[in-house]
PDB file with one MODEL, atoms N, CA, C and O in Angstrom:
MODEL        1
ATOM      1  N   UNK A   1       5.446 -16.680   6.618  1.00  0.00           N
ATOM      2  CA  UNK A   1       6.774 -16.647   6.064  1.00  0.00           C
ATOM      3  C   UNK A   1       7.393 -15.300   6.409  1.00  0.00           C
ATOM      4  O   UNK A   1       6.641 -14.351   6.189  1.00  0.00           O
ATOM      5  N   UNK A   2       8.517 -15.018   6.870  1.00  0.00           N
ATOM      6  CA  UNK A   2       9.375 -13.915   7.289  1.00  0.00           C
ATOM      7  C   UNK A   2      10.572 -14.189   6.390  1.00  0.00           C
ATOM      8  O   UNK A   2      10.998 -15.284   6.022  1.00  0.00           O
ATOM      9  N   UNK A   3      11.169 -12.596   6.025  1.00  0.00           N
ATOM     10  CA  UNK A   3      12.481 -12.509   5.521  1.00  0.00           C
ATOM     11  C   UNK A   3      13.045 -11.278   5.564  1.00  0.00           C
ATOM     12  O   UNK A   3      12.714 -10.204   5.061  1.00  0.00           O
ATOM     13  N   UNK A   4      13.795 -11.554   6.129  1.00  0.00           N
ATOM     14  CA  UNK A   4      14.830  -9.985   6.899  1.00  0.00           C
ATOM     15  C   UNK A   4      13.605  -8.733   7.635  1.00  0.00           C
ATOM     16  O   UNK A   4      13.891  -7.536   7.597  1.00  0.00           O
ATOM     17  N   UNK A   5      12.732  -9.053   8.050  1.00  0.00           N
ATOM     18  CA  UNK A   5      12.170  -8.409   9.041  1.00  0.00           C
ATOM     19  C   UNK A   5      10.785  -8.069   7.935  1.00  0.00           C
ATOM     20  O   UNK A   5      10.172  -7.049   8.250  1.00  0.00           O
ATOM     21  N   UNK A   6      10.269  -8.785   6.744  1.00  0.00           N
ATOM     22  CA  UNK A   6       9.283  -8.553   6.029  1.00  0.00           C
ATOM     23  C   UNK A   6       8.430  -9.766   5.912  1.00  0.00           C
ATOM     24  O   UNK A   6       9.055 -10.821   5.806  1.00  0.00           O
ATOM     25  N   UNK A   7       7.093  -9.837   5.908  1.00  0.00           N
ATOM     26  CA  UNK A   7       5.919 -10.657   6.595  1.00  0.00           C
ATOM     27  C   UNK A   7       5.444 -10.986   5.158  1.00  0.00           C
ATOM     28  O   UNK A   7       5.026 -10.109   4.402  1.00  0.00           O
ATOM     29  N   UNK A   8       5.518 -12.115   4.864  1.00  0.00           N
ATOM     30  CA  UNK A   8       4.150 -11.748   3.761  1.00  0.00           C
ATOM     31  C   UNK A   8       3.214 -13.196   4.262  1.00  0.00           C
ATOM     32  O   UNK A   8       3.851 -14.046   4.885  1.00  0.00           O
ATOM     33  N   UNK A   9       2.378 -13.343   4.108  1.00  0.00           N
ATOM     34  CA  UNK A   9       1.167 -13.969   4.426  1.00  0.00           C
ATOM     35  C   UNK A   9       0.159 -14.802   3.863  1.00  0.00           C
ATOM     36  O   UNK A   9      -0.814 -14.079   3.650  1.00  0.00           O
ATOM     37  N   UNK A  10       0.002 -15.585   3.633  1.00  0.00           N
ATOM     38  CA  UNK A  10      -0.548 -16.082   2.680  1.00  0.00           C
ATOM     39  C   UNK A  10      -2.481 -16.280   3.157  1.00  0.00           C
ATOM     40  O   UNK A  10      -2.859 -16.972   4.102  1.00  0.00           O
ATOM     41  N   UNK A  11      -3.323 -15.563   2.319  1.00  0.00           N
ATOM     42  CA  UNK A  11      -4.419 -15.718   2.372  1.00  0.00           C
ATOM     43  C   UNK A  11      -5.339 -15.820   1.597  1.00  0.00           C
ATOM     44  O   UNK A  11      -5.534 -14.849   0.867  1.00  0.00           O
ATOM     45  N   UNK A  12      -6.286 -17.071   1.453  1.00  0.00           N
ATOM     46  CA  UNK A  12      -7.300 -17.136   0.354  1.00  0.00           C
ATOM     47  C   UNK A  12      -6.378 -17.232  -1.089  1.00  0.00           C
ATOM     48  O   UNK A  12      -6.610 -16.730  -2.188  1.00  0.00           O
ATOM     49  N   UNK A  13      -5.401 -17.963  -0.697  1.00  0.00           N
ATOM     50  CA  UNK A  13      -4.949 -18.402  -2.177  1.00  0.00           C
ATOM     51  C   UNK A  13      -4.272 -17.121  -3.078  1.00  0.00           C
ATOM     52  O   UNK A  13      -4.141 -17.240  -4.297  1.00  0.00           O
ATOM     53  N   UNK A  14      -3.768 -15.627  -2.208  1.00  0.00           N
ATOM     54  CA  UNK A  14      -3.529 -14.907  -2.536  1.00  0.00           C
ATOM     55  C   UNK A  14      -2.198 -14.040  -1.352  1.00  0.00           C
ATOM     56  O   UNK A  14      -2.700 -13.898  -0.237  1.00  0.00           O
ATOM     57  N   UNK A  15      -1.000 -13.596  -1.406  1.00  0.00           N
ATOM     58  CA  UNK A  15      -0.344 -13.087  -1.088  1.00  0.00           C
ATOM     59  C   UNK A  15      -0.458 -11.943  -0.363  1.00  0.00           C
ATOM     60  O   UNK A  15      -0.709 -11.033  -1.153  1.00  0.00           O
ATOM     61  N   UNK A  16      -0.407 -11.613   0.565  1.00  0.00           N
ATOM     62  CA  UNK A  16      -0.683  -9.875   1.274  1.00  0.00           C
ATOM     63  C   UNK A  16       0.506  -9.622   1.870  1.00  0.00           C
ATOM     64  O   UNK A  16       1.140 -10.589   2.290  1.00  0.00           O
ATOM     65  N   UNK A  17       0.926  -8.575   1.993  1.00  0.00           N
ATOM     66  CA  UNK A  17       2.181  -7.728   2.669  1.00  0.00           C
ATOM     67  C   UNK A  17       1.909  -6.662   3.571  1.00  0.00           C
ATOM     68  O   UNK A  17       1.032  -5.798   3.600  1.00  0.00           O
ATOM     69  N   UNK A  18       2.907  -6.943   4.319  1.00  0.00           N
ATOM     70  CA  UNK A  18       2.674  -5.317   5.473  1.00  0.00           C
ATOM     71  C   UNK A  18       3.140  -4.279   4.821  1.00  0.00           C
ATOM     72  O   UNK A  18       3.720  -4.322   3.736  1.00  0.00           O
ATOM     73  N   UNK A  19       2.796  -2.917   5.738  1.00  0.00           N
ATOM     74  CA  UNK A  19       3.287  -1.534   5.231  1.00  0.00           C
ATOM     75  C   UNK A  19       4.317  -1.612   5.017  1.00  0.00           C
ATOM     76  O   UNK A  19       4.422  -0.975   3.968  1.00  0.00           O
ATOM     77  N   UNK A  20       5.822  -2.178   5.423  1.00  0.00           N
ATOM     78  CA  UNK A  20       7.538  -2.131   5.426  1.00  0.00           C
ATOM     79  C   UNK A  20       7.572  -2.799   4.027  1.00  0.00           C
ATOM     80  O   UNK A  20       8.416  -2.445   3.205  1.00  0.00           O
ATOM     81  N   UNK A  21       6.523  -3.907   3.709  1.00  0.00           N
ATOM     82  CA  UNK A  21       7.245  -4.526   2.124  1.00  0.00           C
ATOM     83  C   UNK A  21       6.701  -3.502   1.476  1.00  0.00           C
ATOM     84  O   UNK A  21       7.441  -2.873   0.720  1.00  0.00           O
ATOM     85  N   UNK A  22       5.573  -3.172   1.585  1.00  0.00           N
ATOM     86  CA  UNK A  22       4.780  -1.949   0.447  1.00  0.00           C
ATOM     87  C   UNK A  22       5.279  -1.022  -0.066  1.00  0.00           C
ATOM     88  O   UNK A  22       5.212  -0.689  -1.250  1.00  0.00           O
ATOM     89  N   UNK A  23       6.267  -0.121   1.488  1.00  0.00           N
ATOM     90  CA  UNK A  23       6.532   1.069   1.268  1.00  0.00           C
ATOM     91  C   UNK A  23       8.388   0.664   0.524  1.00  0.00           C
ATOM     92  O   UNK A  23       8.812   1.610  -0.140  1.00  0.00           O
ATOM     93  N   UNK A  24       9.381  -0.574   0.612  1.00  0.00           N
ATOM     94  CA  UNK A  24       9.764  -0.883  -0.397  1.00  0.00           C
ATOM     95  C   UNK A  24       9.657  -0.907  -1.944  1.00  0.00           C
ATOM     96  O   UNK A  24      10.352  -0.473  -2.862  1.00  0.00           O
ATOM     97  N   UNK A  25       8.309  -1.704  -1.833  1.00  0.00           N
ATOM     98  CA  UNK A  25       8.015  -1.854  -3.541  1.00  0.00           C
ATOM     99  C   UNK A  25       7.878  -1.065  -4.125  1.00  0.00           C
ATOM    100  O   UNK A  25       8.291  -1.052  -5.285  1.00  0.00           O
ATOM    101  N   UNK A  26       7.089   0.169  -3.448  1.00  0.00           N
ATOM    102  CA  UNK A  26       6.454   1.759  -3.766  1.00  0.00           C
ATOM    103  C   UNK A  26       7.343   3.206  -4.142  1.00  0.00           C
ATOM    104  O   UNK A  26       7.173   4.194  -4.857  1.00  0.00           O
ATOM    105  N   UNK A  27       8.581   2.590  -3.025  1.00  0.00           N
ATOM    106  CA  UNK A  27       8.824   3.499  -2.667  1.00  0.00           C
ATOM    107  C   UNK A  27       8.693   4.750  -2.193  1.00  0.00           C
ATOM    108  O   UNK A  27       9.449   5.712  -2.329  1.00  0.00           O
ATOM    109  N   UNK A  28       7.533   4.642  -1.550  1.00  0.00           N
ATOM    110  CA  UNK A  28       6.184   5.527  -0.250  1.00  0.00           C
ATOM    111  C   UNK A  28       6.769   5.052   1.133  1.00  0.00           C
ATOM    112  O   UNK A  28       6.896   3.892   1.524  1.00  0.00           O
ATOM    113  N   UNK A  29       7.094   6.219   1.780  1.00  0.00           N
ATOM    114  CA  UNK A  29       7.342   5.969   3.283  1.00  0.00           C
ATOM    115  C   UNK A  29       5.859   5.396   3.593  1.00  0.00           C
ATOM    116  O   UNK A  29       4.948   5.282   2.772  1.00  0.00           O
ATOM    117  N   UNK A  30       5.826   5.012   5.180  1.00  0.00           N
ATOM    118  CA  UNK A  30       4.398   4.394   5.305  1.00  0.00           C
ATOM    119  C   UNK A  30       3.675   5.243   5.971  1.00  0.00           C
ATOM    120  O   UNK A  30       2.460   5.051   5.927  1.00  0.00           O
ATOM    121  N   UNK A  31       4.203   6.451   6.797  1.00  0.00           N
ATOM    122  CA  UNK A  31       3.491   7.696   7.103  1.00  0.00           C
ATOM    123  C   UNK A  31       2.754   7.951   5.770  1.00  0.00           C
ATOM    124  O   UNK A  31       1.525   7.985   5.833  1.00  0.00           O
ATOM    125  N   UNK A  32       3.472   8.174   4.317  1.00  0.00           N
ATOM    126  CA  UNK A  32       2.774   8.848   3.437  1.00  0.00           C
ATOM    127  C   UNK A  32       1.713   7.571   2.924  1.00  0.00           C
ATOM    128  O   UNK A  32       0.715   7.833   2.253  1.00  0.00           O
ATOM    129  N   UNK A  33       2.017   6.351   3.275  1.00  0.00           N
ATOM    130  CA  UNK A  33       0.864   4.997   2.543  1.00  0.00           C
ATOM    131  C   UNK A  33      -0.614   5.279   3.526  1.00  0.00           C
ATOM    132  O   UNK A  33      -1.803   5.084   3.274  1.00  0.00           O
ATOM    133  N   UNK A  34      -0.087   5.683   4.419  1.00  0.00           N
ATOM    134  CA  UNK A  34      -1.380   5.766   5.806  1.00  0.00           C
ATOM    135  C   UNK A  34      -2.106   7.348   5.679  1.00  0.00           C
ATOM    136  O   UNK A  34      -3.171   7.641   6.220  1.00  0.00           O
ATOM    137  N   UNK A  35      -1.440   8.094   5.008  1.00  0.00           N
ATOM    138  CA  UNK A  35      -1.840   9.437   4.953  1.00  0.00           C
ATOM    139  C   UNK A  35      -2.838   9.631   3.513  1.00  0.00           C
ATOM    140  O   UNK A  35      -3.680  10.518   3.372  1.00  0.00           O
ATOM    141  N   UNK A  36      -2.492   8.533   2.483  1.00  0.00           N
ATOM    142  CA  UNK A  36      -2.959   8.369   1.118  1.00  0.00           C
ATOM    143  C   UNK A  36      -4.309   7.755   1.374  1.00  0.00           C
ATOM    144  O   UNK A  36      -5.408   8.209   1.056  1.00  0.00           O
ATOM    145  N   UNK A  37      -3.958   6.389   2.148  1.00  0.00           N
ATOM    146  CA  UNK A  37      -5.311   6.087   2.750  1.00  0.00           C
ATOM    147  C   UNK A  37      -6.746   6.401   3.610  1.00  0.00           C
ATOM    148  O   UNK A  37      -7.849   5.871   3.472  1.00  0.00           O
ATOM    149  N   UNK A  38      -6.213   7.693   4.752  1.00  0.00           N
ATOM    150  CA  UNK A  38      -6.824   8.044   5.340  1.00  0.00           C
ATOM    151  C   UNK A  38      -7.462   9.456   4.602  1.00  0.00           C
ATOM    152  O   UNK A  38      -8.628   9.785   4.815  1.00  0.00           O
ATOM    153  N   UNK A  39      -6.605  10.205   3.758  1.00  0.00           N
ATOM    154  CA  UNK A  39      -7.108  11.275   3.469  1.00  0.00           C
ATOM    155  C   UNK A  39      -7.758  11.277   2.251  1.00  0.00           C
ATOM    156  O   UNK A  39      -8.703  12.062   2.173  1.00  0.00           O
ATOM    157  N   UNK A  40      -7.466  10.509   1.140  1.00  0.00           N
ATOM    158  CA  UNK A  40      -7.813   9.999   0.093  1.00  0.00           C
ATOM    159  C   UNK A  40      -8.785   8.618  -0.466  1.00  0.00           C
ATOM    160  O   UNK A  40      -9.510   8.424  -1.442  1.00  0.00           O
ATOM    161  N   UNK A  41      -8.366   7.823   0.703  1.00  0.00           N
ATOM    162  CA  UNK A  41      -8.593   6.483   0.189  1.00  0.00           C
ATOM    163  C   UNK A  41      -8.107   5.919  -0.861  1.00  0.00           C
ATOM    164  O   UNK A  41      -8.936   5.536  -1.687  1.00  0.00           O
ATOM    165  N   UNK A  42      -6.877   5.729  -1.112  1.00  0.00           N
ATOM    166  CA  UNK A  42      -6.075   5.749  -2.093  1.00  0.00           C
ATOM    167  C   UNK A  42      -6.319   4.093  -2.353  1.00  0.00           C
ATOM    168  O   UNK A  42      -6.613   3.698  -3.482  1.00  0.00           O
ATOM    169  N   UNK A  43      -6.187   3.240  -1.314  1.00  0.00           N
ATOM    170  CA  UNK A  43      -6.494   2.324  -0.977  1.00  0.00           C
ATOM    171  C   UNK A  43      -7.031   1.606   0.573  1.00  0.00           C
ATOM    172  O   UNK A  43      -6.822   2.032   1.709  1.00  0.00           O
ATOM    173  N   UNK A  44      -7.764   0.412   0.147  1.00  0.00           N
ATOM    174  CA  UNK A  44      -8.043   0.042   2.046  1.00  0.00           C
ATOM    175  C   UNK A  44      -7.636  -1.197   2.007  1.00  0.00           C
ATOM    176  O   UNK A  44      -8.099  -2.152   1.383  1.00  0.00           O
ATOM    177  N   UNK A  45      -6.787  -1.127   2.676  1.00  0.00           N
ATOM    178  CA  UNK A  45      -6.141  -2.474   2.731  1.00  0.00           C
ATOM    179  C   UNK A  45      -6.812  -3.394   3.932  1.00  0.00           C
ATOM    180  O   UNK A  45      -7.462  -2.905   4.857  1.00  0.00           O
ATOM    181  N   UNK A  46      -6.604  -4.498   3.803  1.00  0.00           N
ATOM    182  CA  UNK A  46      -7.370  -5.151   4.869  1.00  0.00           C
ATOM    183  C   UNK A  46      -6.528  -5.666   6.615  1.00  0.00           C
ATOM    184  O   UNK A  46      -5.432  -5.130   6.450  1.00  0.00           O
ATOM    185  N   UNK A  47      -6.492  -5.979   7.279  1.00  0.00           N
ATOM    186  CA  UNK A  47      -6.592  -5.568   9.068  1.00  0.00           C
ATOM    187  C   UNK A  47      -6.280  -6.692   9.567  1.00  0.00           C
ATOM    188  O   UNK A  47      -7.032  -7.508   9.034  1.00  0.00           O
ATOM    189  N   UNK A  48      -5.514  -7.277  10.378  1.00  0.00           N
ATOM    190  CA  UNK A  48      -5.143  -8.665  10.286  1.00  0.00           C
ATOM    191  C   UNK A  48      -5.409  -8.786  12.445  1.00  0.00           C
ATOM    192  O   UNK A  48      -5.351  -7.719  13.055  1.00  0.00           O
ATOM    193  N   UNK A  49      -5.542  -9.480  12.871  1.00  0.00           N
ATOM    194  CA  UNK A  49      -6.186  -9.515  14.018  1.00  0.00           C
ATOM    195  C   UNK A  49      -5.842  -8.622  15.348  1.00  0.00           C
ATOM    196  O   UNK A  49      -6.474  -8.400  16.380  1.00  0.00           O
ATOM    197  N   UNK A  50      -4.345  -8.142  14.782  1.00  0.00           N
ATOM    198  CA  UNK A  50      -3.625  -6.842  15.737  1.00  0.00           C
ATOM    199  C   UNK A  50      -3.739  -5.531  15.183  1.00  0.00           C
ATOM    200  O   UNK A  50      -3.043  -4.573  15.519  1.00  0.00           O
ATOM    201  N   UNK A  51      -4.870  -5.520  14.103  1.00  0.00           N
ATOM    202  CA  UNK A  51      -4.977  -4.317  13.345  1.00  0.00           C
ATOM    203  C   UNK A  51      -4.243  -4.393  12.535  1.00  0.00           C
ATOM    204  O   UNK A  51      -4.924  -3.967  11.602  1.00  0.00           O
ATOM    205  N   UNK A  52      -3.008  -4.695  11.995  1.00  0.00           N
ATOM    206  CA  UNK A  52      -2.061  -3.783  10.889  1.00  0.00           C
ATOM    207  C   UNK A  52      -2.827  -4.021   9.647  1.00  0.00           C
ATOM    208  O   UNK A  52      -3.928  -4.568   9.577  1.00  0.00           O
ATOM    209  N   UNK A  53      -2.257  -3.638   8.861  1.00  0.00           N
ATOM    210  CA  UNK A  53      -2.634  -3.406   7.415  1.00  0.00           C
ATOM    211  C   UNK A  53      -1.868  -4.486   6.496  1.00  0.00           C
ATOM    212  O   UNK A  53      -0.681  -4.798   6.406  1.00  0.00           O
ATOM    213  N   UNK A  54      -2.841  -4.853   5.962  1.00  0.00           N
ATOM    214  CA  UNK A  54      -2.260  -6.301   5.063  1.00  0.00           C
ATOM    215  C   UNK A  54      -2.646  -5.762   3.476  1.00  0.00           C
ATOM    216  O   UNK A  54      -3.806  -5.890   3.085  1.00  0.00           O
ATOM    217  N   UNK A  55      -1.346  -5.003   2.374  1.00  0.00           N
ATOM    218  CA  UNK A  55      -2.163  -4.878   1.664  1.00  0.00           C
ATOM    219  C   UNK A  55      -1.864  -5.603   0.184  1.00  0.00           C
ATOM    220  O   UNK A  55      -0.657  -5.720  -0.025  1.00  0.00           O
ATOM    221  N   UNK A  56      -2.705  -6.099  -0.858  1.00  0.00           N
ATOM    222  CA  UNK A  56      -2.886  -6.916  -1.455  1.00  0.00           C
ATOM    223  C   UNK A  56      -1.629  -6.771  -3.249  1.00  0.00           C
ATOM    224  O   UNK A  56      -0.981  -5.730  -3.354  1.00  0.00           O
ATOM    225  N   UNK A  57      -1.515  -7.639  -4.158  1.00  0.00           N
ATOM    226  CA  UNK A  57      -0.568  -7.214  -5.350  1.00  0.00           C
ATOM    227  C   UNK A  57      -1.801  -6.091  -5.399  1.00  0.00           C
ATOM    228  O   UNK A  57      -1.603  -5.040  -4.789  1.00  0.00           O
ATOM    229  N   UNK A  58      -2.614  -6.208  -5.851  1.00  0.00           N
ATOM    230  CA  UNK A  58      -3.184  -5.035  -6.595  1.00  0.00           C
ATOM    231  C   UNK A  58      -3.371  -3.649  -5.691  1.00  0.00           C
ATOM    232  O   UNK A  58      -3.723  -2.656  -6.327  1.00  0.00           O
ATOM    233  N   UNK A  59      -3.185  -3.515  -4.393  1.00  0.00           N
ATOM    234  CA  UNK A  59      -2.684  -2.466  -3.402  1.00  0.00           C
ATOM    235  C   UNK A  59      -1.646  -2.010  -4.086  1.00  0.00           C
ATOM    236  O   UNK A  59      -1.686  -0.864  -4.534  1.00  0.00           O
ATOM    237  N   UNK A  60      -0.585  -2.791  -4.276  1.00  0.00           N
ATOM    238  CA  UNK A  60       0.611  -2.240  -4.522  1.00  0.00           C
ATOM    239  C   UNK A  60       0.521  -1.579  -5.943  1.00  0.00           C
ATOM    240  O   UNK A  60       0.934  -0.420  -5.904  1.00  0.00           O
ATOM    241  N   UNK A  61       0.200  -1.887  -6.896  1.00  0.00           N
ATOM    242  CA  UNK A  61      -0.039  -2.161  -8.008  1.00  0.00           C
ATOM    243  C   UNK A  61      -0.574  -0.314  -8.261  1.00  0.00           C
ATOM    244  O   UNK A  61      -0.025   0.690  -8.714  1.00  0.00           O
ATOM    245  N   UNK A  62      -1.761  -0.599  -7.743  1.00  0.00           N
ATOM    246  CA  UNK A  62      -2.501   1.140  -7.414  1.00  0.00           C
ATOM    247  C   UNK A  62      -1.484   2.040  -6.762  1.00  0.00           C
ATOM    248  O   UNK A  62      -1.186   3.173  -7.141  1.00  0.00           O
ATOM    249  N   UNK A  63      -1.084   1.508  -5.925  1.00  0.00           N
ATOM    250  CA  UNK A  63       0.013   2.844  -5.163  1.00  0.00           C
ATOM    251  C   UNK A  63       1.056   3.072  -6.338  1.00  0.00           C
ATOM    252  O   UNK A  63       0.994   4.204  -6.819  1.00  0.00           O
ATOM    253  N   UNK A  64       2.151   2.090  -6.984  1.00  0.00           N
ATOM    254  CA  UNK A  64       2.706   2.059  -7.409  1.00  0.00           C
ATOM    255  C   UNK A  64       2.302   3.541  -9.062  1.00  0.00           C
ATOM    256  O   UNK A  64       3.002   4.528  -9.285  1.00  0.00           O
ATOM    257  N   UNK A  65       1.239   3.194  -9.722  1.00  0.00           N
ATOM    258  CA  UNK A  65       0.445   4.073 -10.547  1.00  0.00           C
ATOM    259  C   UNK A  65       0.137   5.507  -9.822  1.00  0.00           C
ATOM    260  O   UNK A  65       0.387   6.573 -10.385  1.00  0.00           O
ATOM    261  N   UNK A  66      -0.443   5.418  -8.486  1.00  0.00           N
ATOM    262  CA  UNK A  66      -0.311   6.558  -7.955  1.00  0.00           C
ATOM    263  C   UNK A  66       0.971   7.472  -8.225  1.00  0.00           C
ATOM    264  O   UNK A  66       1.154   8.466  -8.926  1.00  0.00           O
ATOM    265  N   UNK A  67       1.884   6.620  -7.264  1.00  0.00           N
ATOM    266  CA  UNK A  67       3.317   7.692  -6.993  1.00  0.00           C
ATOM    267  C   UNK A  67       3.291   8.211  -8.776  1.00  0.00           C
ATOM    268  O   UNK A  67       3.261   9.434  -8.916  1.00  0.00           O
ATOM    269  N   UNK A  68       3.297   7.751  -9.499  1.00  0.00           N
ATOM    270  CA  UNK A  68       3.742   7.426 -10.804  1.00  0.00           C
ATOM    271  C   UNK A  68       3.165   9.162 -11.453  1.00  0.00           C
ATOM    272  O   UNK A  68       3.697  10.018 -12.159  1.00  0.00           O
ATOM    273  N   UNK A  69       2.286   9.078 -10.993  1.00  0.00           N
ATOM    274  CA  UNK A  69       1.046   9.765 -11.611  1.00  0.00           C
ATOM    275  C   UNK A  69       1.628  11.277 -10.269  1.00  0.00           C
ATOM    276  O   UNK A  69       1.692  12.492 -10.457  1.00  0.00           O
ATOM    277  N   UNK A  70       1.749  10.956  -9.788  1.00  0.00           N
ATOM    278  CA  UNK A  70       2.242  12.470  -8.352  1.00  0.00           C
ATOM    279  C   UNK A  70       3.802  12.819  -8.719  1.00  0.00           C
ATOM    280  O   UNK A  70       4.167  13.995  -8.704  1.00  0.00           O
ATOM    281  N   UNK A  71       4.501  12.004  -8.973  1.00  0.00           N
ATOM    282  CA  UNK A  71       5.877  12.254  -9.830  1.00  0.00           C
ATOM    283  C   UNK A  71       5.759  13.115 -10.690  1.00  0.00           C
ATOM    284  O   UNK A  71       6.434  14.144 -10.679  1.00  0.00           O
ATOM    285  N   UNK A  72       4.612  12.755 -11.853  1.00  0.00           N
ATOM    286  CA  UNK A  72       4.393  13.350 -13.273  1.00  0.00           C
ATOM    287  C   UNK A  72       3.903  14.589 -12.886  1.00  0.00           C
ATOM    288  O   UNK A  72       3.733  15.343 -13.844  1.00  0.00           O
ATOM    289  N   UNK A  73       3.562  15.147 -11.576  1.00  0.00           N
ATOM    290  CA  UNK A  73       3.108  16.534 -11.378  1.00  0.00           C
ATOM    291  C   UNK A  73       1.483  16.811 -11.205  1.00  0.00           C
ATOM    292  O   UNK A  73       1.088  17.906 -11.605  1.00  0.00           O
ATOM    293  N   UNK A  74       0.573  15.952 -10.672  1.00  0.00           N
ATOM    294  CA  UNK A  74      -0.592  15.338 -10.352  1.00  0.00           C
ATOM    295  C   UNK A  74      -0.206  15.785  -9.186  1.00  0.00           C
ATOM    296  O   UNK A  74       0.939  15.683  -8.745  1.00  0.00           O
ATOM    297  N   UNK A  75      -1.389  16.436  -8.487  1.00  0.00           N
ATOM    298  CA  UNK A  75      -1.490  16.066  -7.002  1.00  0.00           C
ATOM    299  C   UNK A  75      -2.429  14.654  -6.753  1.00  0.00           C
ATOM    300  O   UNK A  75      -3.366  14.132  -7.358  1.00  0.00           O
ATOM    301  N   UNK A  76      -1.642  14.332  -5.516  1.00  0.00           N
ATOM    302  CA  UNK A  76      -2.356  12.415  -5.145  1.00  0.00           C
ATOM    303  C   UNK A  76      -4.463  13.278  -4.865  1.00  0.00           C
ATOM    304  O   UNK A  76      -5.405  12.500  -5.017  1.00  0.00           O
ATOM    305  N   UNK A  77      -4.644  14.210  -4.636  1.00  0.00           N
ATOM    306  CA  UNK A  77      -6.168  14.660  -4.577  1.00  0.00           C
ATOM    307  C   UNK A  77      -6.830  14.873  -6.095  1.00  0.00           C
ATOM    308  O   UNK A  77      -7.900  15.455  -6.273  1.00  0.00           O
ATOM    309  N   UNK A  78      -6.320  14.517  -6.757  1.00  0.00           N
ATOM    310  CA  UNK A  78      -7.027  15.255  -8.253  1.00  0.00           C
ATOM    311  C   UNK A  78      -6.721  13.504  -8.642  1.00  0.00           C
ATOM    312  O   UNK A  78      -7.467  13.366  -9.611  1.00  0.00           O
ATOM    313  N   UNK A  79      -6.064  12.169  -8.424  1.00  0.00           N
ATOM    314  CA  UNK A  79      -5.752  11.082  -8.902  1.00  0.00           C
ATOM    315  C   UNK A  79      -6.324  10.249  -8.220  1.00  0.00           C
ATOM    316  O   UNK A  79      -6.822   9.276  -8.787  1.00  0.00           O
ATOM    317  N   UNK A  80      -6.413  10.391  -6.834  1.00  0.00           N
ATOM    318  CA  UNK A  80      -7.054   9.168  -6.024  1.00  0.00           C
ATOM    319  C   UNK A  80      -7.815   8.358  -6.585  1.00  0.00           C
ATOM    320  O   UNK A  80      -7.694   7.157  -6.826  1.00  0.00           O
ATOM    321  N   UNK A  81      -9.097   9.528  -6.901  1.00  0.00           N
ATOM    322  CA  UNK A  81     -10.555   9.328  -7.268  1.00  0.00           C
ATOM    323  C   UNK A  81     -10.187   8.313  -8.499  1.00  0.00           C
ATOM    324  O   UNK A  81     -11.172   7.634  -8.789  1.00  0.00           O
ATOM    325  N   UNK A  82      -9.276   8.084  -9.136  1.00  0.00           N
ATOM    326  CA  UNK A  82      -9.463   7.644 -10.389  1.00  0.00           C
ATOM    327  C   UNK A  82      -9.449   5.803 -10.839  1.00  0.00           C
ATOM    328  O   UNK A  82      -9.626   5.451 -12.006  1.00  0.00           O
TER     329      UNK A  82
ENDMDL
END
C-alpha cells in the first residue's frame, strides 16, 4: 500500500513503515533515526530485501518516548539503555 510517497507494508499480521513515515510520526529526521540506531541501538528495525529499514508500531512507539525523554533534557546515551 502507498500514499503520497509513504510505504507501509503489511507483515505477519502486523504493520511496518519506512524511515519517511517514522521520521513523520517522531518527528526525528532519519539521519538522526539511523544515528540513534547505530550509535545507541535505540532500536533495530528489521531489513526488507533492498535493505531498508522496516520499523514496527512499537519502533515508533520507543522512538516516540525517546525524543520525549531528550526534549525533557536527557541525553538519548543515558536513555537508550532503558
Amino acid at each position: 500500500m502507498s500514499n503520497a510517497g509513504i510505504t507501509i507494508v503489511a507483515m505477519e499480521d502486523r504493520e511496518i513503515y519506512t524511515i519517511r513515515y517514522v521520521s513523520i510520526r517522531t518527528g526525528l529526521k532519519p539521519h538522526v533515526l539511523r544515528a540513534w540506531e547505530k550509535r545507541y541501538d535505540a532500536v533495530c528495525p528489521r531489513r526488507n530485501e533492498t535493505n531498508r529499514r522496516l520499523y514496527s508500531n512499537s519502533d515508533i512507539r520507543r522512538l516516540q518516548l525517546l525524543r520525549r525523554a531528550v526534549q525533557s533534557g536527557h541525553s538519548i546515551s543515558q536513555v537508550a539503555a532503558l
